[in-house]
PyMOL Python script that loads the backbone (N, CA, C, O; Angstrom):
from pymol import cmd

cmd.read_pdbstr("""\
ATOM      1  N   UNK A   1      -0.863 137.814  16.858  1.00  0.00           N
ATOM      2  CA  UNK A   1      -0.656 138.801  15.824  1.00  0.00           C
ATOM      3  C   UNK A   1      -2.011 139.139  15.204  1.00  0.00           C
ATOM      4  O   UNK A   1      -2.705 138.206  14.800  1.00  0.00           O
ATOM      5  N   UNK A   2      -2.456 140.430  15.093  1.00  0.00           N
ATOM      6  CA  UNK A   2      -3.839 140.500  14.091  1.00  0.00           C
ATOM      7  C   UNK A   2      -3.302 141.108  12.748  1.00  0.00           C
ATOM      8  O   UNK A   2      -2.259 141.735  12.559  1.00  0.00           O
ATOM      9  N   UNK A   3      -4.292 140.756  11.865  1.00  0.00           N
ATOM     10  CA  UNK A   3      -4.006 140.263  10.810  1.00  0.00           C
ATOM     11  C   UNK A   3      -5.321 140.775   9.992  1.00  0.00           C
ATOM     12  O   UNK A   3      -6.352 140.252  10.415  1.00  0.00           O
ATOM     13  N   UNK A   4      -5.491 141.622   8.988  1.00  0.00           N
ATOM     14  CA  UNK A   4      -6.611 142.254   8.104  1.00  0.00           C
ATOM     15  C   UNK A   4      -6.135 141.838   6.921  1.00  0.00           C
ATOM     16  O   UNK A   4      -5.219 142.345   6.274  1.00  0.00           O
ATOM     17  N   UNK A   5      -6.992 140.602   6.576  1.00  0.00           N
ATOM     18  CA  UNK A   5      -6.956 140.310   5.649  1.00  0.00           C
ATOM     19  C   UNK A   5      -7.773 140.295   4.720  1.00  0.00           C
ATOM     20  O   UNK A   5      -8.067 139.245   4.146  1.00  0.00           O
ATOM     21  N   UNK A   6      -8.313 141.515   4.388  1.00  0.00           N
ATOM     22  CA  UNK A   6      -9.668 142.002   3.092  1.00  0.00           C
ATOM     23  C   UNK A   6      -9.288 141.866   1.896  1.00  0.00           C
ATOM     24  O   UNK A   6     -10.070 142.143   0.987  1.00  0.00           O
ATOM     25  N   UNK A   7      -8.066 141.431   1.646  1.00  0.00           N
ATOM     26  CA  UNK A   7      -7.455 141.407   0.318  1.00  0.00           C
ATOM     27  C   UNK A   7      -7.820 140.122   0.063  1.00  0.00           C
ATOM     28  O   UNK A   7      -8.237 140.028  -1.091  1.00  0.00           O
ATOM     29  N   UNK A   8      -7.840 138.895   0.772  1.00  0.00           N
ATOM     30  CA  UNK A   8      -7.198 137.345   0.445  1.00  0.00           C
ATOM     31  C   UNK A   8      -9.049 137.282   0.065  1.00  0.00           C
ATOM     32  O   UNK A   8      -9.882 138.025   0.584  1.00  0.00           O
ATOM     33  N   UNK A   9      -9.287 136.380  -0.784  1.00  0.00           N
ATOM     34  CA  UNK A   9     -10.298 135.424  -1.221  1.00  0.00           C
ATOM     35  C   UNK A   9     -10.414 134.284  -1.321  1.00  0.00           C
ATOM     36  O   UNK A   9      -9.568 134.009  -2.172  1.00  0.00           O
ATOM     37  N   UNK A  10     -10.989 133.196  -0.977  1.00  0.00           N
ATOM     38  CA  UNK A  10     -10.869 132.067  -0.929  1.00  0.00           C
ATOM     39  C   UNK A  10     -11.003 131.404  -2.508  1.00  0.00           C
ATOM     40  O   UNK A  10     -11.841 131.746  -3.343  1.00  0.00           O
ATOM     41  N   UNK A  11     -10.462 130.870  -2.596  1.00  0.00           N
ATOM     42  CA  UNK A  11     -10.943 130.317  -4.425  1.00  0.00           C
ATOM     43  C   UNK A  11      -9.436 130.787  -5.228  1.00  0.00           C
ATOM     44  O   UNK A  11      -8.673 130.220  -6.010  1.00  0.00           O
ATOM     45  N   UNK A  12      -9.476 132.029  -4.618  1.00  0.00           N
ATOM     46  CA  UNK A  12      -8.695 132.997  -5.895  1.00  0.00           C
ATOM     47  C   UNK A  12      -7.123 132.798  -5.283  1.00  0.00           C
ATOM     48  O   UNK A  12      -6.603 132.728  -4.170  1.00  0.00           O
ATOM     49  N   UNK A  13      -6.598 132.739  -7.002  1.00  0.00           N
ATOM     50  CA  UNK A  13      -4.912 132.458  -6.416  1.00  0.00           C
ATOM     51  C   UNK A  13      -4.222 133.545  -6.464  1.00  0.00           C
ATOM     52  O   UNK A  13      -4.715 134.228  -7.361  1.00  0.00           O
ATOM     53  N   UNK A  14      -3.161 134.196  -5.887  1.00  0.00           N
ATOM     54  CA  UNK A  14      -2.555 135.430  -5.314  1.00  0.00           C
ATOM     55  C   UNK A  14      -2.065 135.897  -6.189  1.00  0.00           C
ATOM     56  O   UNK A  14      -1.877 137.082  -5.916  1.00  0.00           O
ATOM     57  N   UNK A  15      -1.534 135.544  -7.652  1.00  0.00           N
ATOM     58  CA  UNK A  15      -1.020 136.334  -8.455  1.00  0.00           C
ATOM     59  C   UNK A  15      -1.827 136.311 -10.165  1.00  0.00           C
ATOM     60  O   UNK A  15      -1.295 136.494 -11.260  1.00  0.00           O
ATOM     61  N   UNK A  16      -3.765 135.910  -9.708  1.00  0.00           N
ATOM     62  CA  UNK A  16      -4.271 135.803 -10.876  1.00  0.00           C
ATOM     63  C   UNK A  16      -4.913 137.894 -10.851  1.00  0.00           C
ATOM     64  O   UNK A  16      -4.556 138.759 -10.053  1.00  0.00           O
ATOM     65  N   UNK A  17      -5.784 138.015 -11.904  1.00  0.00           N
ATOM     66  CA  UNK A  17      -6.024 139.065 -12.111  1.00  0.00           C
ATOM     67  C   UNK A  17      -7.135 138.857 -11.317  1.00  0.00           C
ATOM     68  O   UNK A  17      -7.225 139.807 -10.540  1.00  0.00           O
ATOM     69  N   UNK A  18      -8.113 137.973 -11.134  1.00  0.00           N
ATOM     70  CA  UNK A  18      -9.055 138.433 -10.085  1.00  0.00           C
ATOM     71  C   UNK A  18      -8.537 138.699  -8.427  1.00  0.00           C
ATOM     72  O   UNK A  18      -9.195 139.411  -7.668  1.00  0.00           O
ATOM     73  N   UNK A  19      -7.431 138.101  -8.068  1.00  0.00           N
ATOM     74  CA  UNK A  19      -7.053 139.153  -6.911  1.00  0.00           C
ATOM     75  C   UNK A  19      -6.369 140.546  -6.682  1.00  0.00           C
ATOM     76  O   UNK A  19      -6.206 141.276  -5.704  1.00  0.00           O
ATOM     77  N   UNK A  20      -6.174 140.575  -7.465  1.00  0.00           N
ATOM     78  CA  UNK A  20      -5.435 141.964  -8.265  1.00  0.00           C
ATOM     79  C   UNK A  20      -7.091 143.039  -8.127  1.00  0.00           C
ATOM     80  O   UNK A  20      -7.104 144.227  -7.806  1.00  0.00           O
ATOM     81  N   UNK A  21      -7.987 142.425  -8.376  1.00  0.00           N
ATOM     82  CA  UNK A  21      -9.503 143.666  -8.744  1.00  0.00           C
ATOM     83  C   UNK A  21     -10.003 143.454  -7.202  1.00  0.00           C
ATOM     84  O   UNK A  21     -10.913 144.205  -6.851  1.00  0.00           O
ATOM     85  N   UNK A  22      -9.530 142.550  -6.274  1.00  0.00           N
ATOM     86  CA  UNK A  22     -10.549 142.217  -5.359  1.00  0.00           C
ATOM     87  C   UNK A  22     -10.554 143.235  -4.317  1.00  0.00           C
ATOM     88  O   UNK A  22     -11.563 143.458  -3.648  1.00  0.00           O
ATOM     89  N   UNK A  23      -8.835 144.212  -4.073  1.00  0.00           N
ATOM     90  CA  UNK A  23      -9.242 145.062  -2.663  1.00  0.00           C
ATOM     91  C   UNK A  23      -9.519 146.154  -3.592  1.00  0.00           C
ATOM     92  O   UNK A  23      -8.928 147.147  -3.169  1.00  0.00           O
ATOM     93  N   UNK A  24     -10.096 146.394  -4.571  1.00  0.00           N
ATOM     94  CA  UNK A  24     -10.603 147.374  -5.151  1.00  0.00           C
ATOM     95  C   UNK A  24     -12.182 147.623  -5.278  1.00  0.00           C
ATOM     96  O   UNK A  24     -12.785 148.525  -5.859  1.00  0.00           O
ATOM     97  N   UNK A  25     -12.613 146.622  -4.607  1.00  0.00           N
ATOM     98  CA  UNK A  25     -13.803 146.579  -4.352  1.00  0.00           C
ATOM     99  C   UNK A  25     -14.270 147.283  -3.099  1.00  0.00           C
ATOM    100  O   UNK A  25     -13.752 147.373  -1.985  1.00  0.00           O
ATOM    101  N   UNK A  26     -15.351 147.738  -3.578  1.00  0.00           N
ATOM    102  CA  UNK A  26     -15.943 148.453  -1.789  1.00  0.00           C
ATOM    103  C   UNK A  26     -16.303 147.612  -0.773  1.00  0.00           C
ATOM    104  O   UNK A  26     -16.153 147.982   0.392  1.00  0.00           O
ATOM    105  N   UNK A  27     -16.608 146.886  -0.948  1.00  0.00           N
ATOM    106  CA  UNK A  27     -16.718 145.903   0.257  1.00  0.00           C
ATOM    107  C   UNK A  27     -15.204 145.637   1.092  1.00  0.00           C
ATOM    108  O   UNK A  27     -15.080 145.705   2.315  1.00  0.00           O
ATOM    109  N   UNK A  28     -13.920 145.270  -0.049  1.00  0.00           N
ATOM    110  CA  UNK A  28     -12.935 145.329   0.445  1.00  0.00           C
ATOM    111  C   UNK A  28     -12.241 146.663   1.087  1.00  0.00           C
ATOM    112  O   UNK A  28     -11.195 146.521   1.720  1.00  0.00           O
ATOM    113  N   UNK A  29     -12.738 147.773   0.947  1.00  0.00           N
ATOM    114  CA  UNK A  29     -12.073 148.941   1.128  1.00  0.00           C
ATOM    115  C   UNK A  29     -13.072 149.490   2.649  1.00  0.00           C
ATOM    116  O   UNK A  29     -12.450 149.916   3.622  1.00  0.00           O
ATOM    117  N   UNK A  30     -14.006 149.441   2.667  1.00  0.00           N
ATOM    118  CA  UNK A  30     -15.621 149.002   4.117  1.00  0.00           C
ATOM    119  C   UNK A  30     -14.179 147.889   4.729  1.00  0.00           C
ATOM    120  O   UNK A  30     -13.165 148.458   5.133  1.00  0.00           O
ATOM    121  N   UNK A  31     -14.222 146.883   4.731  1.00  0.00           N
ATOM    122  CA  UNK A  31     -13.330 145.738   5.741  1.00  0.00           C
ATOM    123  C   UNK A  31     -12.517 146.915   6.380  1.00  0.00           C
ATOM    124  O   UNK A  31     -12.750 147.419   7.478  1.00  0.00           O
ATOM    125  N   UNK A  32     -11.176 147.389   5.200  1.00  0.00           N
ATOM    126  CA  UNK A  32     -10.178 147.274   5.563  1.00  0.00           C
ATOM    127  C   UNK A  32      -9.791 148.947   6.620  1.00  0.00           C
ATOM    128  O   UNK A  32      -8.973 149.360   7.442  1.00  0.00           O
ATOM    129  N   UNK A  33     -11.489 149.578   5.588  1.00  0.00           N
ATOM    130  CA  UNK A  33     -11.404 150.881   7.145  1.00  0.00           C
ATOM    131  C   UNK A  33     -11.850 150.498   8.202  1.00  0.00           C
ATOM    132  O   UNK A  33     -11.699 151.262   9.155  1.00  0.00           O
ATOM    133  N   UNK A  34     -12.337 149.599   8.363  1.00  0.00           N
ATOM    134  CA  UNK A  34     -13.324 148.826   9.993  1.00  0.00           C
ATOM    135  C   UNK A  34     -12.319 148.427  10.338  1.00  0.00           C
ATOM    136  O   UNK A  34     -12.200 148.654  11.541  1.00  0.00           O
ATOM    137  N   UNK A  35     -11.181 147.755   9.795  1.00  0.00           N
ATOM    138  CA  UNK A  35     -10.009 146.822  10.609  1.00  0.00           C
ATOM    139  C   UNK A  35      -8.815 147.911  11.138  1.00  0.00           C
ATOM    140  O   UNK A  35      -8.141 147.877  12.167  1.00  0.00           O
ATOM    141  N   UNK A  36      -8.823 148.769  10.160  1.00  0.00           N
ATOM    142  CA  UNK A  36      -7.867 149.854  10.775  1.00  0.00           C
ATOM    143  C   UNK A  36      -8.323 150.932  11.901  1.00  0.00           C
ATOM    144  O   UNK A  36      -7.629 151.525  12.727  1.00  0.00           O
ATOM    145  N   UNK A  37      -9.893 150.996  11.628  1.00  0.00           N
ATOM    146  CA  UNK A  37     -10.262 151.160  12.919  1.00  0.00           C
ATOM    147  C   UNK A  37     -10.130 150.425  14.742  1.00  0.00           C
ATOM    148  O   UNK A  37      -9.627 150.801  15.800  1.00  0.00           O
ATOM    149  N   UNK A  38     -10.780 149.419  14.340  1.00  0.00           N
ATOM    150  CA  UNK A  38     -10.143 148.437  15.143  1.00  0.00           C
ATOM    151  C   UNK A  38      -9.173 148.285  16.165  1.00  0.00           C
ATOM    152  O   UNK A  38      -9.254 148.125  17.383  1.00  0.00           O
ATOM    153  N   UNK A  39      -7.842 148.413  15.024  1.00  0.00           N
ATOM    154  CA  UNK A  39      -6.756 148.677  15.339  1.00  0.00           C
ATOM    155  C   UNK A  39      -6.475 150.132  16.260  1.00  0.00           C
ATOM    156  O   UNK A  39      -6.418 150.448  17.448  1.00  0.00           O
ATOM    157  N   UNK A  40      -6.384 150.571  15.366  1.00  0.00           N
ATOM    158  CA  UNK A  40      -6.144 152.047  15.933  1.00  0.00           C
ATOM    159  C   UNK A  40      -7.043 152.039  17.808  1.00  0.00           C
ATOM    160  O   UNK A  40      -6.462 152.170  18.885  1.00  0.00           O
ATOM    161  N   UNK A  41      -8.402 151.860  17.595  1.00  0.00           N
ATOM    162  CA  UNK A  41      -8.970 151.839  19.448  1.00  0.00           C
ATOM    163  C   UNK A  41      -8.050 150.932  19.887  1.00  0.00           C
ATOM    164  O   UNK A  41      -7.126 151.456  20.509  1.00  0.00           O
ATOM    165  N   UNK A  42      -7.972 149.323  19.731  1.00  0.00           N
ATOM    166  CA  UNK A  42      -6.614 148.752  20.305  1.00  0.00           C
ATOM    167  C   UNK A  42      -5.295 149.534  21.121  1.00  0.00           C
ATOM    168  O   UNK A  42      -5.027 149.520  22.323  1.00  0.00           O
ATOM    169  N   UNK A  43      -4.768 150.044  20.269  1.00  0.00           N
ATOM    170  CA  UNK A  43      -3.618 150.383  20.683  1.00  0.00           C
ATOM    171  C   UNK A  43      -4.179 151.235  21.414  1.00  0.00           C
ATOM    172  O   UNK A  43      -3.796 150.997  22.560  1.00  0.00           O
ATOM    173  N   UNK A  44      -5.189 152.498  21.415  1.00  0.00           N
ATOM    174  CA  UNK A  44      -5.436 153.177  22.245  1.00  0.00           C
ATOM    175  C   UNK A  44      -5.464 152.959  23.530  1.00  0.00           C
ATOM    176  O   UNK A  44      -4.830 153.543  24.409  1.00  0.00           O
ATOM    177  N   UNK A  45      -6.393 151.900  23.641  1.00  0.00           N
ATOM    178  CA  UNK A  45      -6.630 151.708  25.273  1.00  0.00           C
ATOM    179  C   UNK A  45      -5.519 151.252  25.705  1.00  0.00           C
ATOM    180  O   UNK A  45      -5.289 151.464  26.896  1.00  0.00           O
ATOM    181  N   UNK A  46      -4.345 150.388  24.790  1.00  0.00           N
ATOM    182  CA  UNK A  46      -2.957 149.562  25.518  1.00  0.00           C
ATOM    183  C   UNK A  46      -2.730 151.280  26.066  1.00  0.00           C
ATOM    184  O   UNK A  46      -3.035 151.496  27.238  1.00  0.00           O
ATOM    185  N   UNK A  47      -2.344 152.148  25.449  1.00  0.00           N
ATOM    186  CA  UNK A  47      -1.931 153.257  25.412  1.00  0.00           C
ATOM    187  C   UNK A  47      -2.348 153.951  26.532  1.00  0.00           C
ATOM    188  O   UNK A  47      -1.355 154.267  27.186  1.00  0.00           O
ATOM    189  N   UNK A  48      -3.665 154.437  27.189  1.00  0.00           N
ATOM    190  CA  UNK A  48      -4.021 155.103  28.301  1.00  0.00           C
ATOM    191  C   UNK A  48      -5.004 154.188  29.406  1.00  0.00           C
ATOM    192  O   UNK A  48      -5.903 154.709  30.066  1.00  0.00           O
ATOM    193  N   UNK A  49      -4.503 152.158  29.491  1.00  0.00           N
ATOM    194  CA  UNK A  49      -5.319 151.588  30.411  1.00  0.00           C
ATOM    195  C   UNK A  49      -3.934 151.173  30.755  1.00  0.00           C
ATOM    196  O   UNK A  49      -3.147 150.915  29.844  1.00  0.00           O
ATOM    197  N   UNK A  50      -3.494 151.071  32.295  1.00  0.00           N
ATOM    198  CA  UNK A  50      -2.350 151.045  32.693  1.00  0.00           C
ATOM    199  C   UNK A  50      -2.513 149.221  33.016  1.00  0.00           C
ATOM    200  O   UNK A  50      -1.681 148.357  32.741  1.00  0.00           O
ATOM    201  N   UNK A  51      -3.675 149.067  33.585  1.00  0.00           N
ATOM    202  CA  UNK A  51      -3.805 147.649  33.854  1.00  0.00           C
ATOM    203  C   UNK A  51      -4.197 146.678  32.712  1.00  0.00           C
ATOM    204  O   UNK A  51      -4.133 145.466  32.918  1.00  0.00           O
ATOM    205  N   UNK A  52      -4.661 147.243  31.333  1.00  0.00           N
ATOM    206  CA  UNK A  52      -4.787 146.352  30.134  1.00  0.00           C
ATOM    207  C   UNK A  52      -2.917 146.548  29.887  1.00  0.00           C
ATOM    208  O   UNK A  52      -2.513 145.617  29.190  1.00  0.00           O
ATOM    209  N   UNK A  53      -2.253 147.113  30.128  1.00  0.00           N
ATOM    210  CA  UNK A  53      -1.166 146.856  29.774  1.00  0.00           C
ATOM    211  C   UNK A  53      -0.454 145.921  30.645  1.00  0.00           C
ATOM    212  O   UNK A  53       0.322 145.061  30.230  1.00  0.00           O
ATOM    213  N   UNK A  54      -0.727 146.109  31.771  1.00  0.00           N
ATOM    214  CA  UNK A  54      -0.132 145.036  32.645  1.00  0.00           C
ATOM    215  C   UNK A  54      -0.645 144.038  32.434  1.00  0.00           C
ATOM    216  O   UNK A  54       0.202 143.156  32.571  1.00  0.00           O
ATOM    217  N   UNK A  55      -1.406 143.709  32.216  1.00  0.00           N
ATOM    218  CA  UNK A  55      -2.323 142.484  31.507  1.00  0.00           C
ATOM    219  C   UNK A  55      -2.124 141.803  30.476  1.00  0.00           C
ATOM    220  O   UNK A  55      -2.482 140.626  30.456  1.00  0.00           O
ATOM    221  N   UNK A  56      -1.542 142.361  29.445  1.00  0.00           N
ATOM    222  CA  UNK A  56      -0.934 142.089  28.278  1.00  0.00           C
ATOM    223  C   UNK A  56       1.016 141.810  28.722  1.00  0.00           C
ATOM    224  O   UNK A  56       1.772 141.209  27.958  1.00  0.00           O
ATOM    225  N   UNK A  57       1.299 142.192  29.588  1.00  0.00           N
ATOM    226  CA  UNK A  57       3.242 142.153  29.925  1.00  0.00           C
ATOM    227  C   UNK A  57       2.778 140.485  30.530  1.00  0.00           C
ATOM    228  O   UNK A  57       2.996 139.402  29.987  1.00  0.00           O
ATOM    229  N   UNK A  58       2.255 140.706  31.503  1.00  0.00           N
ATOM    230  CA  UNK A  58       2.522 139.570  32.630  1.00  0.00           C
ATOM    231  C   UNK A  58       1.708 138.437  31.636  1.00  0.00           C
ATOM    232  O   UNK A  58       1.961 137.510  32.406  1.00  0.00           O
ATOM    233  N   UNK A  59       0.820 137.668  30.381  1.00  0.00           N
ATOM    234  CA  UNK A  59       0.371 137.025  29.717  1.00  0.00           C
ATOM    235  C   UNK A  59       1.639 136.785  28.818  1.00  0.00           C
ATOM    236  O   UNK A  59       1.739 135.667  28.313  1.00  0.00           O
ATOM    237  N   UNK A  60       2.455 137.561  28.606  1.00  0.00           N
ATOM    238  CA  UNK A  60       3.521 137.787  27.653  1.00  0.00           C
ATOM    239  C   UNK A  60       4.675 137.262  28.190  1.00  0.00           C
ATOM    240  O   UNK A  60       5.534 136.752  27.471  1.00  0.00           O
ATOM    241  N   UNK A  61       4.784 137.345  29.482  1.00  0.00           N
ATOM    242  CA  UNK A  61       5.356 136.594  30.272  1.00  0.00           C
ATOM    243  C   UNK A  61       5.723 135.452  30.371  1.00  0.00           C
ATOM    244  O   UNK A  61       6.802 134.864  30.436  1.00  0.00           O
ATOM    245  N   UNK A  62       4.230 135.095  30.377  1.00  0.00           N
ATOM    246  CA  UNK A  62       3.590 133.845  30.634  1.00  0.00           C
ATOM    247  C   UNK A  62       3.996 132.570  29.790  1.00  0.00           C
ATOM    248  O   UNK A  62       4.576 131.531  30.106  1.00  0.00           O
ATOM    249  N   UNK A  63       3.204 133.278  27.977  1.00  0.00           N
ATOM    250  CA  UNK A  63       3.389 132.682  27.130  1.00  0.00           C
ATOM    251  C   UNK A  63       5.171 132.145  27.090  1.00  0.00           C
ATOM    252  O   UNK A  63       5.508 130.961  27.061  1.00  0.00           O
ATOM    253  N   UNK A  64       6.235 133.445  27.097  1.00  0.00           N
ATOM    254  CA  UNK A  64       7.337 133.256  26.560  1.00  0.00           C
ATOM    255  C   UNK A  64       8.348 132.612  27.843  1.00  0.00           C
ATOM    256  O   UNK A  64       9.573 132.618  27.721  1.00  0.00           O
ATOM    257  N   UNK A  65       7.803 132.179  28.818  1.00  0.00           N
ATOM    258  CA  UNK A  65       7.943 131.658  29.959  1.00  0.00           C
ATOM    259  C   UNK A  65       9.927 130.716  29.420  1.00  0.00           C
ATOM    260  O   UNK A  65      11.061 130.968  29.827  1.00  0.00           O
ATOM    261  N   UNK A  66       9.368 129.603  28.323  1.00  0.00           N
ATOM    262  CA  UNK A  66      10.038 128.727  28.379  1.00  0.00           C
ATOM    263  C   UNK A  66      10.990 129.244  27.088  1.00  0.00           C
ATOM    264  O   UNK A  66      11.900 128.492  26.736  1.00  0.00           O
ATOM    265  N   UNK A  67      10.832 130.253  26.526  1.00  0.00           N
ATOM    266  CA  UNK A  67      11.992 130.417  25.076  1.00  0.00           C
ATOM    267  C   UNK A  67      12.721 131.146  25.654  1.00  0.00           C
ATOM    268  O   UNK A  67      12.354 132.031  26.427  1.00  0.00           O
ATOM    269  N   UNK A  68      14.427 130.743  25.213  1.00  0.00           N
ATOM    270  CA  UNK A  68      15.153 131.109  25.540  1.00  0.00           C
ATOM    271  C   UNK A  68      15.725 132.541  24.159  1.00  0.00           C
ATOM    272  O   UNK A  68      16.100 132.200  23.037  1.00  0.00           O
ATOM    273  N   UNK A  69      15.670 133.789  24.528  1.00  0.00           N
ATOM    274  CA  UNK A  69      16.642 134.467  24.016  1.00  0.00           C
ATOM    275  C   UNK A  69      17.983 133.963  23.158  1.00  0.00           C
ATOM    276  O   UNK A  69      18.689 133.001  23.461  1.00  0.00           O
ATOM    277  N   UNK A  70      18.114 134.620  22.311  1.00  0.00           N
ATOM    278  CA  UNK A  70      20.064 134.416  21.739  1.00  0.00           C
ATOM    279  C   UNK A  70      19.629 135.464  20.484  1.00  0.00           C
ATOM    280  O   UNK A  70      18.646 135.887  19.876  1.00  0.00           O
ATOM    281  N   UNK A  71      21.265 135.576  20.566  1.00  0.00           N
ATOM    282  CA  UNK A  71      21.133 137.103  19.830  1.00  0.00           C
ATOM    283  C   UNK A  71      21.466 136.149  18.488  1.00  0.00           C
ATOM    284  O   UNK A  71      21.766 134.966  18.652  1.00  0.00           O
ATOM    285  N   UNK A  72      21.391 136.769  17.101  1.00  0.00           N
ATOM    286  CA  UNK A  72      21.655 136.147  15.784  1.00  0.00           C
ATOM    287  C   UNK A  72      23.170 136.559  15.536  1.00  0.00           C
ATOM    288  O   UNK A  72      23.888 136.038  14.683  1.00  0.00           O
ATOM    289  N   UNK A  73      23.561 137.607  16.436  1.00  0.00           N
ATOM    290  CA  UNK A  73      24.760 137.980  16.189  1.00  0.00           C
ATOM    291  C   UNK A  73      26.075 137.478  17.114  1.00  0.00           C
ATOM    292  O   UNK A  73      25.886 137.171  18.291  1.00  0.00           O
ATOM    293  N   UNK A  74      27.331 137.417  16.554  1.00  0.00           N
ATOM    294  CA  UNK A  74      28.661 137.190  17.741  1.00  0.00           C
ATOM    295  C   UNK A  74      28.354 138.235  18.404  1.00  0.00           C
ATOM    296  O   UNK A  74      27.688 139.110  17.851  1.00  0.00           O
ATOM    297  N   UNK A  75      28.959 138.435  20.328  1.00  0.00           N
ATOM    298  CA  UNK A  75      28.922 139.459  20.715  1.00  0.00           C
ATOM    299  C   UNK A  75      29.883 140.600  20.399  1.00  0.00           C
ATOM    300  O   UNK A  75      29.806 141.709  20.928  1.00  0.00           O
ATOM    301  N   UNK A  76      30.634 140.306  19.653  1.00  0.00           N
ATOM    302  CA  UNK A  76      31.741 141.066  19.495  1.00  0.00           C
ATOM    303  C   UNK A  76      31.605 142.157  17.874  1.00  0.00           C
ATOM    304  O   UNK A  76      32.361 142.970  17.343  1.00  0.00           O
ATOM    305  N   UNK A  77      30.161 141.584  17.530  1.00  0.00           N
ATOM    306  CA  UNK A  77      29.856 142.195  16.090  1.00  0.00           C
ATOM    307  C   UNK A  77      29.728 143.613  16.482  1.00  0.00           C
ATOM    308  O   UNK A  77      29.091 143.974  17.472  1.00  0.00           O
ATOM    309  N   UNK A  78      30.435 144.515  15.567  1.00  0.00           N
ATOM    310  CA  UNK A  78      30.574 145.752  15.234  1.00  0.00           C
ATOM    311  C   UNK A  78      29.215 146.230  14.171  1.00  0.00           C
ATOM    312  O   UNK A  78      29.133 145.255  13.423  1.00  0.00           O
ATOM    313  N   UNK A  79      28.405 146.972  13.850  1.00  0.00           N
ATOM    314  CA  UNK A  79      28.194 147.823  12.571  1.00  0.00           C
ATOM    315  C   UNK A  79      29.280 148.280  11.594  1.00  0.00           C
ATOM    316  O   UNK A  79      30.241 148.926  12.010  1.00  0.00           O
ATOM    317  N   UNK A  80      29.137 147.935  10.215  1.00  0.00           N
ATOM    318  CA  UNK A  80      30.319 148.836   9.688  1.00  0.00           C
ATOM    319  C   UNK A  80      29.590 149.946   9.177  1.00  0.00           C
ATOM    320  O   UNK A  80      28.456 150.002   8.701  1.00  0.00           O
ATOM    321  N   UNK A  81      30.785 151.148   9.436  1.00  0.00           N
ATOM    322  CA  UNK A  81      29.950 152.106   8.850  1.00  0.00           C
ATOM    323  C   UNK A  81      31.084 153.012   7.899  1.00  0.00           C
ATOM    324  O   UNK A  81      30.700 153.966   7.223  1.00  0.00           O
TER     325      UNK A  81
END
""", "prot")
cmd.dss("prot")
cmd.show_as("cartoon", "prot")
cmd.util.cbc("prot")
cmd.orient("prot")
């Protein structure tokens, strides 16, 4: 999973007022356009490299080799609508 985390500070606890000022900083706002950059070429190339995608299925594969599937639901569950 990637993960941009320009907000988090080390030291600082998540619901004091200095993390509250911290992605308001330019340095934090510099991170968090570089990471969405990042991102964004990422998906690109998954998007028009046919073999980085196959590359990424068959690793995916790989990894999930041994977990077994199950749905959270009975099969017989309806939507109500």
């Amino acid at each position: 999973m990637l993960r941009c985390d320009s907000y988090l500070v080390f030291g600082v606890q998540a619901h004091h007022w200095t993390a509250g000022i911290t992605p308001t900083m330019s340095i934090a706002h510099k991170g968090a356009v570089i990471g969405a950059k990042v991102l964004a070429a990422s998906f690109l190339d998954l998007l028009t490299l046919p073999e980085l995608r196959a590359a990424a299925k068959k690793q995916f594969e790989q990894d999930t080799k041994e977990i077994k599937y199950f749905a959270l639901l009975r099969a017989p569950s309806r939507p109500s609508i």
